[in-house]
C-alpha positions in Angstrom: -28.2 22.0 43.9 -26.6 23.2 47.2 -26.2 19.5 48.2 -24.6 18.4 45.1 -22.0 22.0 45.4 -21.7 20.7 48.8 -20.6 17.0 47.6 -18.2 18.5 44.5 -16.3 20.7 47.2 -15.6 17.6 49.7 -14.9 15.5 46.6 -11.9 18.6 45.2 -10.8 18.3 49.5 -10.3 14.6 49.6 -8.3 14.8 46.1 -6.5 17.8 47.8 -5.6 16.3 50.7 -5.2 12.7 50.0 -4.4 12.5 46.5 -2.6 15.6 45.5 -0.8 16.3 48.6 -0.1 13.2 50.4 1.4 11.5 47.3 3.7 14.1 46.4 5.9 14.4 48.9 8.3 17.6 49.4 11.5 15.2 48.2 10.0 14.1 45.3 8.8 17.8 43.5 12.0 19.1 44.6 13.7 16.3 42.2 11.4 17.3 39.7 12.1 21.2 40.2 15.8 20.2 39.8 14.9 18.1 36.7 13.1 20.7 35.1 15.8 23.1 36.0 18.7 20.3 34.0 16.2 20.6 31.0 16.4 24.5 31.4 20.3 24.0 30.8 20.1 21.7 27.9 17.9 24.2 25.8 20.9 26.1 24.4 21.1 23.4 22.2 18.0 23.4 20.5 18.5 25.0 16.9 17.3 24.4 13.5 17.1 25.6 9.9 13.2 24.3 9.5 12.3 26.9 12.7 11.4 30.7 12.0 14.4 32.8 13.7 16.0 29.0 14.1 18.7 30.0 16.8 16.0 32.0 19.1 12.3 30.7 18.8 13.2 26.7 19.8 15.1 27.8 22.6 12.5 30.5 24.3 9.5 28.5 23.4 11.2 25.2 25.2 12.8 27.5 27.7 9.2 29.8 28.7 7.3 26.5 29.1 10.0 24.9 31.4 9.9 27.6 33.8 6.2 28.0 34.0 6.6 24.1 34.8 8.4 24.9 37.6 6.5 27.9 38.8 3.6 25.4 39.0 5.1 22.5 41.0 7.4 25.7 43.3 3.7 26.7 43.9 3.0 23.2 44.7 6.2 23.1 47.2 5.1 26.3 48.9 1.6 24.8 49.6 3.5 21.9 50.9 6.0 23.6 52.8 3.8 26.5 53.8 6.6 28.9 53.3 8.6 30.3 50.6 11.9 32.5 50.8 11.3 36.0 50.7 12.6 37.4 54.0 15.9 39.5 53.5 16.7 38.2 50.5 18.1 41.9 49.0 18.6 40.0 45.6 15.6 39.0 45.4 13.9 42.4 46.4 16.5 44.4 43.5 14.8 42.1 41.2 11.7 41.9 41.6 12.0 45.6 42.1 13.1 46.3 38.4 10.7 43.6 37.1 8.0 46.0 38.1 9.7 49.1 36.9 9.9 47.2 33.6 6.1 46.6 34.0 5.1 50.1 34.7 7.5 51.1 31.2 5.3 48.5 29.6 2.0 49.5 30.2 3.1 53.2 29.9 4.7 52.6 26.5 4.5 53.4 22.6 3.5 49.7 22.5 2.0 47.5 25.3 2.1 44.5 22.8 5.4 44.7 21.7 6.3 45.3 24.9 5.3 42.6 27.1 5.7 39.8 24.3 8.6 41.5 22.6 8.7 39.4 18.5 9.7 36.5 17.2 13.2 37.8 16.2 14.3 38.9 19.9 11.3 36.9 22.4 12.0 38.5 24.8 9.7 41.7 26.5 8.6 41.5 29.9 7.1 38.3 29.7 10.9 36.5 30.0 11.7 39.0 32.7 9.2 37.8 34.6 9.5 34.1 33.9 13.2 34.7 35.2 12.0 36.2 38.3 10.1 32.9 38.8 13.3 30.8 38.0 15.7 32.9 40.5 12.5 32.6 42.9 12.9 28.5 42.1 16.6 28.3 42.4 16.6 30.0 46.1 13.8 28.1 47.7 15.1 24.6 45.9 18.9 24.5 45.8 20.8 25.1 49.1 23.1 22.6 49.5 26.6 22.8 47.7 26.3 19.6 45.8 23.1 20.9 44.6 25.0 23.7 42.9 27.6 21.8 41.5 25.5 19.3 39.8 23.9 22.7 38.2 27.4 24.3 37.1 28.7 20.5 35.9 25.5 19.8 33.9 25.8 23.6 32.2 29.6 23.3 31.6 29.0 19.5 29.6 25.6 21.7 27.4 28.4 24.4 26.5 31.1 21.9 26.4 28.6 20.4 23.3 28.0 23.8 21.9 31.6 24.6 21.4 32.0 21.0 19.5 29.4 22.2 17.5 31.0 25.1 16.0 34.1 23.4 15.4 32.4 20.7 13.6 30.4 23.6 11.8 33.3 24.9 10.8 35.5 21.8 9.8 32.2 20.9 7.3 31.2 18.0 9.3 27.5 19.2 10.6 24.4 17.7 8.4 22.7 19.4 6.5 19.5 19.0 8.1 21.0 21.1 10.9 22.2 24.9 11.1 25.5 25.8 9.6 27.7 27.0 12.4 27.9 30.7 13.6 28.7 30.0 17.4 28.0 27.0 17.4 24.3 26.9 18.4 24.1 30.1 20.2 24.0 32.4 16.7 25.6 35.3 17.9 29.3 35.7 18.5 28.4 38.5 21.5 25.8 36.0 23.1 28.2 32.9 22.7 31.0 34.8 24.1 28.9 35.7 27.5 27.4 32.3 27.5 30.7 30.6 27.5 32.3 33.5 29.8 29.4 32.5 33.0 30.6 28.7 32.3 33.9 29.8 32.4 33.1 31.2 35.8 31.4 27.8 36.5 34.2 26.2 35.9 36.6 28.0 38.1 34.0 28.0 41.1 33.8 23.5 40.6 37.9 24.2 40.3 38.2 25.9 43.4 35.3 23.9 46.0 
């Protein structure tokens, strides 16, 4: 039995090493890190009348299962790397600072559940908090070049570029009826479509500007 432990563990090392490592190189999970990150972008798009909450579950669901994507292949990177950035990085502390404050008001609340999964309707609780915290952790170790960051704010401003075509279709009558009727475009809510299209605003002027 210890032999055959013995054979399974050298096995797991030569996949680790040779297979795992050695074929994924640094280059190549960054480009997927920054493709996942695109997909990220394109999710405000995702609505549909067939979906419970149709404006808010498509997105989060598609959204949540991105970023744990790239928290597994930033992991990856790190092992690669052997370093991640944490040192003086005062953003990063002030927010992973009131991530855990949020955590200790979860576990101390009326309702843990509700807390750290939030509900259908909203989706959001401590859960996406924390899934953020692993995006900003993604977007500081990956993207440091300028041209990095441009791609990022071009690729967002063409998604709410789309969105805003949306809701003037919506409103001219010209979106199928397999779709959502319009109500800001495919955002759902006038405040959240008006903050959404404010940050790509501020995109847009940072692109205008460089």
């Amino acid at each position: 039995e210890t032999q055959i432990v013995g054979q399974l563990k050298d096995a797991f090392r030569f996949a680790y090493d040779n297979k795992f490592i050695n074929m994924m190189t640094s280059n190549k999970l960054k480009n997927i890190i920054f493709f996942l990150v695109v997909l990220a972008i394109f999710t405000p798009l995702l609505a549909h009348q067939e979906f419970i909450f149709p404006y808010i579950y498509l997105k989060n669901i598609a959204f949540r299962a991105l970023v744990l994507l790239m928290g597994f292949f930033i992991a990856w990177y790190a092992i690669l790397n052997k370093k991640l950035v944490f040192k003086k990085h005062y953003i990063l502390y002030a927010l992973a600072s009131f991530v855990f404050v949020q955590f200790l008001a979860t576990i101390f609340g009326k309702n843990i559940y509700n807390s750290f999964w939030s509900n259908f309707e909203r989706m959001e609780g401590w859960i996406y908090l924390f899934l953020l915290l692993i995006l900003f952790l993604v977007l500081i170790n990956i993207f440091h070049k300028t041209k990095d960051w441009v791609s990022i704010f071009r690729f967002s401003i063409m998604v709410s570029s789309a969105v805003i075509l949306y809701d003037i279709f919506g409103r001219l009558g010209w979106i199928s009826a397999t779709l959502i009727q319009s109500s800001s475009g495919t955002i759902g809510n006038t405040s959240f479509f008006g903050g959404y299209l404010l940050f790509n605003t501020f995109f847009a002027g940072i692109l205008f500007l460089i």
